[in-house]
C-alpha positions in Angstrom: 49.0 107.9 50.8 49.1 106.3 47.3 51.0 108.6 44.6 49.4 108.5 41.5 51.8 109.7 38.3 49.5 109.5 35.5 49.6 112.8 34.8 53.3 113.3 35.1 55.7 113.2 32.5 59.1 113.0 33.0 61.2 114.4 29.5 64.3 111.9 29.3 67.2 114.1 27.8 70.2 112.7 26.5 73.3 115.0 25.4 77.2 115.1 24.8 79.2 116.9 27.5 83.0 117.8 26.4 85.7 120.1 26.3 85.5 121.6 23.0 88.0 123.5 21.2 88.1 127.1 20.2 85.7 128.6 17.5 88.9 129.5 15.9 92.0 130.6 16.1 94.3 133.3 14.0 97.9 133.4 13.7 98.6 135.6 11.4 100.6 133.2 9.2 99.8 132.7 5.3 99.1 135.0 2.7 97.7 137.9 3.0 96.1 137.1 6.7 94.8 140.8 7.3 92.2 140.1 4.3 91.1 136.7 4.9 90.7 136.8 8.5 87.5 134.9 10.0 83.9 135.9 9.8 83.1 138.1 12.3 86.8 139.5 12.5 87.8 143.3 11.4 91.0 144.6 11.0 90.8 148.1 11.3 94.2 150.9 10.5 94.9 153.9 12.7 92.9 156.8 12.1 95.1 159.5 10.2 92.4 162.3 9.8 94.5 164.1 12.2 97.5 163.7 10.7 100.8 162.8 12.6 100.1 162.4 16.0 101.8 164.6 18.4 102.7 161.6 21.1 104.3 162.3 24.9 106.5 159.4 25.7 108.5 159.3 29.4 112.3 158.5 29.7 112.3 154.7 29.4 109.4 154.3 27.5 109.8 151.9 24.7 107.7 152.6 21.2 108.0 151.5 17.3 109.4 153.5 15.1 108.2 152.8 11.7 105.4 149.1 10.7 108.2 146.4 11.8 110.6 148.7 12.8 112.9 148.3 15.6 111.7 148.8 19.0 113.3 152.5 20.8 113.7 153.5 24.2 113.3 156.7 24.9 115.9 158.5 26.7 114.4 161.6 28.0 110.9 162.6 28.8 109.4 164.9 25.4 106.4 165.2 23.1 107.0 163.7 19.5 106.1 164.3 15.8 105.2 160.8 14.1 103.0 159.4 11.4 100.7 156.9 12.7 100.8 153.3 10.5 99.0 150.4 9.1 97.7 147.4 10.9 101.4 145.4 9.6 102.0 141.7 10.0 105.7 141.8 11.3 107.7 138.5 11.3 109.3 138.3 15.0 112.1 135.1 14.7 109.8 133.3 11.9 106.5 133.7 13.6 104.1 136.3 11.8 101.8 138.2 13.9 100.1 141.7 14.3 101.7 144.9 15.1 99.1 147.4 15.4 99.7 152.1 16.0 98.4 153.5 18.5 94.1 153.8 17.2 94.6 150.3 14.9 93.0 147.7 16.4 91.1 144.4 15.8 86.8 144.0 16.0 85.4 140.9 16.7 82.0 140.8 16.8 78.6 138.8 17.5 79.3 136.7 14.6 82.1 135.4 15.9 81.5 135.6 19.8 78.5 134.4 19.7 75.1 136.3 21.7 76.1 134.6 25.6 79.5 133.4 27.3 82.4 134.2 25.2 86.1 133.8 25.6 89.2 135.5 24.1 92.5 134.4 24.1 95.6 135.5 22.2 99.2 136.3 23.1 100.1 140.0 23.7 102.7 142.5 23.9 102.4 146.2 25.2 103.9 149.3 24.2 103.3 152.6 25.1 104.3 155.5 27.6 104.4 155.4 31.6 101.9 158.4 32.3 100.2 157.6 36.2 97.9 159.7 35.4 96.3 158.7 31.6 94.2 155.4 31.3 95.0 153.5 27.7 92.8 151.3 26.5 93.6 147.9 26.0 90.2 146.2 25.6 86.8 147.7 25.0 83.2 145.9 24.6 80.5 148.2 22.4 76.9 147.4 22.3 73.6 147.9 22.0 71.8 148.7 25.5 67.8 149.0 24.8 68.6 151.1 21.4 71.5 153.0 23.0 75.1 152.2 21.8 77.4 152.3 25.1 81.0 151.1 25.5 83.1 149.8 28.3 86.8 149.4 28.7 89.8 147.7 30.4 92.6 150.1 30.5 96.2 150.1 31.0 98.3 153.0 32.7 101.4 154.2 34.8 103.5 151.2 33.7 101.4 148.3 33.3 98.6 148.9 36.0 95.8 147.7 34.4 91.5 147.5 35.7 87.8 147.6 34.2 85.3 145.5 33.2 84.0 146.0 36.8 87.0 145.2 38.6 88.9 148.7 40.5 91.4 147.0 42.5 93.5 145.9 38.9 96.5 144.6 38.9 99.7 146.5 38.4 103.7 146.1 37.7 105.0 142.6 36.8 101.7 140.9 37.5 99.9 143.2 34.9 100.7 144.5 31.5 104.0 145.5 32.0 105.3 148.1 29.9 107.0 151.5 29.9 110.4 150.9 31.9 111.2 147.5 30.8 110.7 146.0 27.5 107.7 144.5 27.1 107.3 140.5 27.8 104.7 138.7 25.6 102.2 137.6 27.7 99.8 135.4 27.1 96.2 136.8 27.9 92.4 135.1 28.4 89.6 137.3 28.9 86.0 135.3 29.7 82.1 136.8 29.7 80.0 134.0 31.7 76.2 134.7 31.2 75.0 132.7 34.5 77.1 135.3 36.9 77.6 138.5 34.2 81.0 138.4 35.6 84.4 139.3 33.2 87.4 137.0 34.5 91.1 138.6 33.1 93.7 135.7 33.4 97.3 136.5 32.8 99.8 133.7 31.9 97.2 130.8 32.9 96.5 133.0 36.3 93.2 134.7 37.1 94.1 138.0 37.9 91.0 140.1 37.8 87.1 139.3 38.4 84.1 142.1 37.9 83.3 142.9 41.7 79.1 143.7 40.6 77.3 142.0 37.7 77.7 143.6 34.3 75.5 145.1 32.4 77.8 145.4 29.7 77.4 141.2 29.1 73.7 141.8 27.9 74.0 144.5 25.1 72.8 143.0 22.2 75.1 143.3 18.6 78.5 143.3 21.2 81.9 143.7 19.1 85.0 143.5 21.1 88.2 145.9 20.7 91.6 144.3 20.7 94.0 147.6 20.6 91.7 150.2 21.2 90.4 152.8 23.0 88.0 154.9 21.5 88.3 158.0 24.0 90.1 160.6 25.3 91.5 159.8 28.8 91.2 163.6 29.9 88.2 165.4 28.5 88.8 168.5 30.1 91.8 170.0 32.0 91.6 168.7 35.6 89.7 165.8 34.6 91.7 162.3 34.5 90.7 158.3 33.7 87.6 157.0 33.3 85.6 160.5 33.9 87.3 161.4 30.4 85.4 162.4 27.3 84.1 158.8 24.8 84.2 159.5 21.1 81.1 156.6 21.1 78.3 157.9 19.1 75.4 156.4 20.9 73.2 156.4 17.6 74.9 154.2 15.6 78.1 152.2 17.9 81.2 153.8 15.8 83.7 155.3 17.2 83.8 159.5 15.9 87.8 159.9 16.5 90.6 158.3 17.8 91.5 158.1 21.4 94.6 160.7 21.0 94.5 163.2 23.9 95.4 166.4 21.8 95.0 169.2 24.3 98.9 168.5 25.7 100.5 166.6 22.9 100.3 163.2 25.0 98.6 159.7 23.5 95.9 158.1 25.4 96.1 154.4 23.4 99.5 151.9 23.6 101.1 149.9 20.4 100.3 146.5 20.7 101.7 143.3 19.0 99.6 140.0 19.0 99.1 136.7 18.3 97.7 133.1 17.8 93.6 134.7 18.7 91.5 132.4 19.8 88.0 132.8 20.1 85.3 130.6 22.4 81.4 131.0 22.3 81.5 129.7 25.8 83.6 131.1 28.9 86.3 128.6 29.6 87.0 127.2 33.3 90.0 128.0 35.6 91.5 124.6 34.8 91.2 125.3 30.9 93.0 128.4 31.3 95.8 126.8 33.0 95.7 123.6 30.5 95.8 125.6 27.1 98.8 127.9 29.7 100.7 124.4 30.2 100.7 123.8 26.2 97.8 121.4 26.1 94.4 121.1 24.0 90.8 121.2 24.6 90.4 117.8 23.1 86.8 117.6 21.4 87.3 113.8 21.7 86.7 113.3 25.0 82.8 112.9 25.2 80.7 110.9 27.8 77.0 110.8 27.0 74.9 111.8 30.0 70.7 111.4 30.2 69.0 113.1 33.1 65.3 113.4 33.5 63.4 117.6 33.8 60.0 117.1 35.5 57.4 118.0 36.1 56.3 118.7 32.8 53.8 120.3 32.0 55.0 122.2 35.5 53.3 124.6 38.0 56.4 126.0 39.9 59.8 124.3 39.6 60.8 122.4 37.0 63.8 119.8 38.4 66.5 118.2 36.8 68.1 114.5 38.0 71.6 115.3 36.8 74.1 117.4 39.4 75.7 118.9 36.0 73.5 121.4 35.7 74.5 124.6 36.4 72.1 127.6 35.1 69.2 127.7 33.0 67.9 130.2 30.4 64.5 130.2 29.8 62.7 131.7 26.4 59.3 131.6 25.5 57.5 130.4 21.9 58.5 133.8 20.7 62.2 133.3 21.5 62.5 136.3 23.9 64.2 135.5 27.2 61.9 135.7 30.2 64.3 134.1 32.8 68.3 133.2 33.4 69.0 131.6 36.9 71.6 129.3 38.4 70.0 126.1 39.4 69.6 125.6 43.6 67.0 123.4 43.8 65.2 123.2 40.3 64.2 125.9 37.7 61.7 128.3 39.2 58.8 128.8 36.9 56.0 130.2 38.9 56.1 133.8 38.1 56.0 132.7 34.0 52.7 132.9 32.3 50.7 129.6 30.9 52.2 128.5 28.0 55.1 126.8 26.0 59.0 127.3 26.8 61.5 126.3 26.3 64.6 126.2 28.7 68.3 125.8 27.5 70.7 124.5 30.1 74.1 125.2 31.0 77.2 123.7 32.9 79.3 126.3 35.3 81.7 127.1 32.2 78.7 128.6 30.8 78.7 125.5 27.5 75.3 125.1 26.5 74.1 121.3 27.6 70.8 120.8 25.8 67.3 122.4 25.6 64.0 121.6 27.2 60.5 122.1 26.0 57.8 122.2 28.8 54.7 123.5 29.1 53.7 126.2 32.1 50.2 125.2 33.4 
């Protein structure tokens, strides 16, 4: 039989594929850096309603002493009397970067990471106490979850052991954030969001270390800020009670935090001192071999750029809409409106048939999660 195509058009698509670079990146270096820090970037001090906080810190555990101060271990196990401090840029051999106490932390929010895949990367020392049995936070994602402000967390304990974000197994001792009876190496630490799979990825010193085990919800709350430093809980709530069944200080009416994450009923601190550097953020979840390329001290060269056309047809379609180019990874589909009715990975075309008539239009992805182009087709 004779095929007749009169009524088929096939929408020609040209676009750029690349590595691109970060959105950007803060080092901490120039004046004044805590005030002129990116859009979309908080710096936020301690808490210090409380007062001095009454902090429990093991034999061996290392802490600050004062904003810049030297680094102490401790030499036998006992609750202490200190002051909490500033969010302080402290210059370490020449390089400036953040020292943040205990409840200071850094927000990043949707400005900055963008409302699908996002990276972070930055370079990361611990500090803190060696308790087995008290989860610290190290990073937390807030957001909106139809009207209802929830939070998640990846948390530190017992020495470095470290899990969240959908992942239980963790990671623990040298191969995680190792802290408490050594003193803390820098580490250098990439955390991606990919919206095609809802899945976190943790890599640690160009390594992926942890991946959700379940799709997370967490990846679609809408107005998401991320916590660098932070945990925004108590790790018991109650006596008896330990880790992640402790009591959030997340008021689920407007996304703030009420109080600091110090555990007061004991004298011990659920949150770590952190120092940081060279942030980078990506509105796009970086690959394995990008992680292990910006690891080995090279660039995500934005000059690298082959242009690529592929065809989408049918169009207008019934069922599937298909795409000629093997580049395509996952689709998100929105109608005129701009909600979004569909997001799939690509098998064998788009699947359209459940959609009602009318006009969408359908952004495509590669399997980092970087936006390729954006069809408009018509659902007959």
């Amino acid at each position: 039989m004779k095929k007749i195509y009169s009524t088929l058009l096939l929408l020609s698509i040209s676009f750029l594929t690349y590595s691109q670079g970060p959105e950007f990146t803060i080092d901490f270096e120039g004046a004044d850096p805590l005030n002129n820090l990116p859009a979309g970037v908080t710096s936020i001090d301690p808490d210090n309603t409380r007062g001095n906080a009454a902090l429990f810190v093991n034999t061996n555990g290392y802490m600050f002493e004062t904003a810049g101060g030297a680094i102490v271990q401790q030499d036998v196990a006992a609750v202490e009397d200190r002051a909490q401090f500033a969010n302080t840029i402290f210059n370490d051999a020449g390089n400036n970067l953040l020292q943040t106490d205990y409840t200071g932390h850094i927000i990043i929010n949707e400005i900055a990471l963008g409302t699908d895949s996002y990276t972070v990367r930055l370079n990361l020392q611990v500090f803190g106490h060696t308790q087995s049995g008290t989860d610290s936070g190290i990073f937390t994602i807030v957001g909106n979850n139809g009207g209802t402000w929830e939070a998640d967390w990846f948390t530190s304990r017992n020495g470095g052991f470290a899990s969240g974000f959908g992942d239980t197994g963790g990671v623990g001792g040298s191969d995680g954030f190792q802290y408490g009876t050594v003193t803390p190496p820098y580490r250098e630490i990439v955390i991606t969001y990919n919206d095609t799979d809802k899945l976190y990825r943790i890599y640690i010193e160009g390594d992926l270390r942890i991946t959700s085990e379940i799709a997370q919800t967490s990846g679609d709350w809408t107005n998401r800020k991320f916590y660098i430093g932070f945990a925004g809980r108590n790790s018991i709530g109650t006596a008896g009670t330990s880790g992640l069944g402790g009591l959030s200080h997340l008021d689920p009416g407007t996304g703030e935090f009420t109080a600091n994450a110090i555990r007061g009923q004991d004298g011990r601190n659920a949150d770590l001192q952190m120092r940081m550097d060279n942030i980078e953020v990506y509105q796009r979840a970086i690959s394995d071999a990008d992680v292990l390329t910006l690891f080995n001290g090279g660039s995500l060269s934005t000059n690298n750029k082959t242009l690529e056309s592929f065809n989408a047809y049918p169009n207008p379609v019934n069922d599937r809409l298909y795409f000629s180019s093997k580049n395509i990874y996952s689709v998100d589909i929105y109608n005129i409106l701009g909600s979004k009715v569909s997001s799939q990975i690509v098998t064998d075309g788009a699947d359209m048939s459940n959609l009602n008539k009318g006009v969408y239009l359908v952004k495509i992805k590669d399997k980092s999660g970087l936006e390729l182009g954006t069809v408009k087709t018509v659902k007959k």
